[in-house]
C-alpha positions in Angstrom: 0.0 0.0 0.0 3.0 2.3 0.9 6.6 1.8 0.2 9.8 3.8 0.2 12.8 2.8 -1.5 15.8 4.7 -0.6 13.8 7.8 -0.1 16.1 10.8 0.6 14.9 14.6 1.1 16.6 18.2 0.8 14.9 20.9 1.0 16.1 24.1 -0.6 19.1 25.9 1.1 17.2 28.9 3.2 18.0 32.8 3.2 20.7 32.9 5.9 21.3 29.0 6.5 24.9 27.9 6.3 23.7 24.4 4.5 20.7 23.0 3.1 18.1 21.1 5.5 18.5 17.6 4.9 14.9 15.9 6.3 15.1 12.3 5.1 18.3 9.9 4.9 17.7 7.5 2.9 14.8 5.4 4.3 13.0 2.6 3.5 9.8 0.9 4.5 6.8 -0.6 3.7 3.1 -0.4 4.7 1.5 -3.7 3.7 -3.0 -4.0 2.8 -4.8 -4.6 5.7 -2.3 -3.4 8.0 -2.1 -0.7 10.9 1.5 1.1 10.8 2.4 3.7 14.2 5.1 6.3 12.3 7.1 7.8 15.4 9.8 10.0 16.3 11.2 13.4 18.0 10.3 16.4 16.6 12.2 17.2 13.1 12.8 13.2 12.2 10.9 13.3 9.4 7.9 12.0 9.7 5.8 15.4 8.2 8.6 15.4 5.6 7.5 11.6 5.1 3.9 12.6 4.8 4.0 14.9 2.5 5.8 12.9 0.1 3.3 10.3 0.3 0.3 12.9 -0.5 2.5 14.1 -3.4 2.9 17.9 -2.2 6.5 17.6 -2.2 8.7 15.3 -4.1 12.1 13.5 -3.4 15.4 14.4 -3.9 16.6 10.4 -4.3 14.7 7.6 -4.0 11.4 6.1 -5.2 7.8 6.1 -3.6 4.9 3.7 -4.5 1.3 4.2 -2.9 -1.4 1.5 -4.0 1.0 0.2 -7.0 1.6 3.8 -8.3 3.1 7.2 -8.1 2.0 9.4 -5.2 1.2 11.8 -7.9 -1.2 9.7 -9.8 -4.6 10.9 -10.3 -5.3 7.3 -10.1 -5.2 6.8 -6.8 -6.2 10.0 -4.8 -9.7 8.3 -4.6 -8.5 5.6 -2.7 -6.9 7.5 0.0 -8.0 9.0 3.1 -6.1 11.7 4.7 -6.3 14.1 7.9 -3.8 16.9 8.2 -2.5 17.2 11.7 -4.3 20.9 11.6 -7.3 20.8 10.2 -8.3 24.0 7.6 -11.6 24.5 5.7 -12.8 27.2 4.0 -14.0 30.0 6.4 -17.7 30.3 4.9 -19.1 26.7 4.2 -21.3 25.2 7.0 -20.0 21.6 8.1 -22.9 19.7 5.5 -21.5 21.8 2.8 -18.2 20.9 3.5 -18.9 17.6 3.2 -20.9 17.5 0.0 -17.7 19.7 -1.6 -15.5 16.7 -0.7 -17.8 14.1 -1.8 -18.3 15.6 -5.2 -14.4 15.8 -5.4 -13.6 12.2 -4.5 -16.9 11.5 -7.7 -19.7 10.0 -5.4 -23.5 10.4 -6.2 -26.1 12.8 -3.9 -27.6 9.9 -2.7 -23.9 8.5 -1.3 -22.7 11.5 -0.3 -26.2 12.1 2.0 -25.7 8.8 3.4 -21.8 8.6 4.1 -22.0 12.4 5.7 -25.2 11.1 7.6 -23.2 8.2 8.9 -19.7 9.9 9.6 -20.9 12.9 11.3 -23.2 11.0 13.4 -20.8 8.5 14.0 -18.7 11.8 15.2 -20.8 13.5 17.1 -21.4 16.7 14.5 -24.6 15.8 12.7 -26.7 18.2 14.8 -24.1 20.5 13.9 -24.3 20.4 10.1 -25.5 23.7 9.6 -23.1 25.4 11.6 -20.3 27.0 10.2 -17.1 25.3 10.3 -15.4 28.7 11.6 -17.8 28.5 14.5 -16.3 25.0 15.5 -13.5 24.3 18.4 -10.4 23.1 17.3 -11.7 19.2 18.3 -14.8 19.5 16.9 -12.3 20.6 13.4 -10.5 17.6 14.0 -13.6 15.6 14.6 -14.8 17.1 11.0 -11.3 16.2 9.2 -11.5 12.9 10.1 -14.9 12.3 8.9 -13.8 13.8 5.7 -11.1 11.6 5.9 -13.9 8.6 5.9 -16.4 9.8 3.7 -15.6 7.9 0.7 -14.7 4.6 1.7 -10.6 4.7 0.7 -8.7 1.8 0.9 -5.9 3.8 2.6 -6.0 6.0 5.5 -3.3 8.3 6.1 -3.4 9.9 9.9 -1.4 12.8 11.0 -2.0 13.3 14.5 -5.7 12.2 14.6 -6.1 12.9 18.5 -4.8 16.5 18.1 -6.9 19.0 19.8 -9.1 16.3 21.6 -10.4 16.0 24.9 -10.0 12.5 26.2 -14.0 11.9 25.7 -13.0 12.7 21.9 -9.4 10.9 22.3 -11.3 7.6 23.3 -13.9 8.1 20.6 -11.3 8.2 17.7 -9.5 5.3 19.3 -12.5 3.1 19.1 -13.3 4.5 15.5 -10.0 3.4 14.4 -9.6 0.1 16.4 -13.1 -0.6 14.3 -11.4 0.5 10.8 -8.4 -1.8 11.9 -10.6 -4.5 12.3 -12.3 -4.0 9.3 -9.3 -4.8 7.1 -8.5 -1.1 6.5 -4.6 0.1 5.6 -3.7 2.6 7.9 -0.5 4.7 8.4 -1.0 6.1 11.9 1.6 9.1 13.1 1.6 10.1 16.4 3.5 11.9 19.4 0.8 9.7 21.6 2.8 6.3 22.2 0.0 4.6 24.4 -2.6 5.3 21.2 0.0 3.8 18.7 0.7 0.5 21.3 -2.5 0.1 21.3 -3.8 0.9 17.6 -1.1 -0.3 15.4 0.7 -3.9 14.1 4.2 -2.5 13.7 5.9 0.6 14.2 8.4 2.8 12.3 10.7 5.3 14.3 12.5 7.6 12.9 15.5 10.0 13.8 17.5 12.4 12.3 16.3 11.5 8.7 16.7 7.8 9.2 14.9 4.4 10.4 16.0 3.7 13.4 13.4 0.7 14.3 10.8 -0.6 12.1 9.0 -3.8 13.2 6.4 -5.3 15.5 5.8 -4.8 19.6 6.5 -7.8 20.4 10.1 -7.0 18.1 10.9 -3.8 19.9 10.2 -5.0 23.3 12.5 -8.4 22.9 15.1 -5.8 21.5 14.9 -3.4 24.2 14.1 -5.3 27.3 11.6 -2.7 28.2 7.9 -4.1 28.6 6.0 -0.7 26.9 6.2 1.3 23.9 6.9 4.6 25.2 10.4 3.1 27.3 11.3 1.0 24.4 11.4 4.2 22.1 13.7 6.0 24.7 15.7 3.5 24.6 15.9 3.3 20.8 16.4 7.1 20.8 18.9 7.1 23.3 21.2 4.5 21.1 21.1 6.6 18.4 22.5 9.6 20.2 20.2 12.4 20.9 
């Protein structure tokens, strides 16, 4: 569903930098169908950098990247994928129903499925009292709440999750967890990234961490915790970190 072969970034030297940001090193992984993958990692390993690649809004420097069998940049597949942005951002004027028939016309569904799926994921959300209400109006977790049922609405074979729980209170944090331990269940492909290592424990088969541009670990719990000696995610990741030199 997701693989990166040899996948280095560099961004554009800056105004006043002494050398050009180097954001990925090289990596490789693989996201396989039906499978839940937890993307980890301090602040500025790459995992937005990875992201964005995958969504095609940056390209690499080195290295190749397949999603579903193609380019990230193929029309082809932007159907087939579901994504929520770590922020959320809609369009300041469109009421929360109207936002959601916008994105159903844009991933080509009918009225009648785009009635049904918005009936079902904003209910299932806790916003379809609120569909007349202007987006603008909404808290930052009801936003989040609204990207991820946009993120749903069409029934992709891929979800990509930046973040999900950001902005949540921990009524909202437990209802995305039990969303997504349903969508797991349900067969779906889901690349999960998160600063929240009790959520990815719990919600994914295998985890990727990343450092400094590069893969430091990238197998399953049980794998990390044999290698480590420690008995939870969120030790076993220091400890990864920690090897690696901080």
């Amino acid at each position: 569903m997701i693989e990166f072969l040899s996948v280095h970034k560099q961004y554009e030297k800056q105004i006043g930098e002494k050398h050009a940001h180097v954001a990925l090193r090289g990596i490789s992984f693989e996201l396989k169908q039906g499978q839940t993958l937890g993307m980890v990692g301090p602040n500025g390993a790459g995992k937005s950098t990875s992201i964005r690649l995958m969504m095609d809004f940056i390209r690499p420097t080195e290295g190749e990247i397949r999603i579903l069998d193609k380019a990230p940049g193929d029309p082809a597949i932007r159907k087939q994928i579901g994504y929520l942005p770590e922020t959320a951002s809609f369009p300041k004027n469109l009421t929360c129903m109207e936002m959601a028939t916008f994105a159903g016309i844009t991933c080509g569904m009918n009225k009648k499925a785009i009635a049904e799926q918005s009936e079902k994921w904003l209910s299932r959300l806790g916003l379809w009292e609120h569909r007349n209400r202007l987006i603008r109006s909404f808290s930052k977790g009801m936003q989040q709440r609204m990207g991820f049922a946009m993120a749903l609405l069409h029934d992709p074979e891929l979800l990509i999750l930046d973040e999900p729980m950001s902005g949540l209170d921990p009524l909202g944090r437990a209802e995305i967890v039990a969303l997504t331990e349903g969508l797991r269940s349900e067969g779906k492909s889901i690349l999960f990234c998160s600063h929240i290592l009790t959520d990815v424990e719990r919600l994914t088969d295998e985890v990727l961490i990343l450092h400094k541009g590069k893969v430091c670990f990238h197998g399953g719990l049980e794998q990390i915790h044999q290698q480590t000696g420690e008995t939870n995610l969120e030790t076993a990741f220091l400890n990864v970190i920690e090897g690696q030199g901080r």
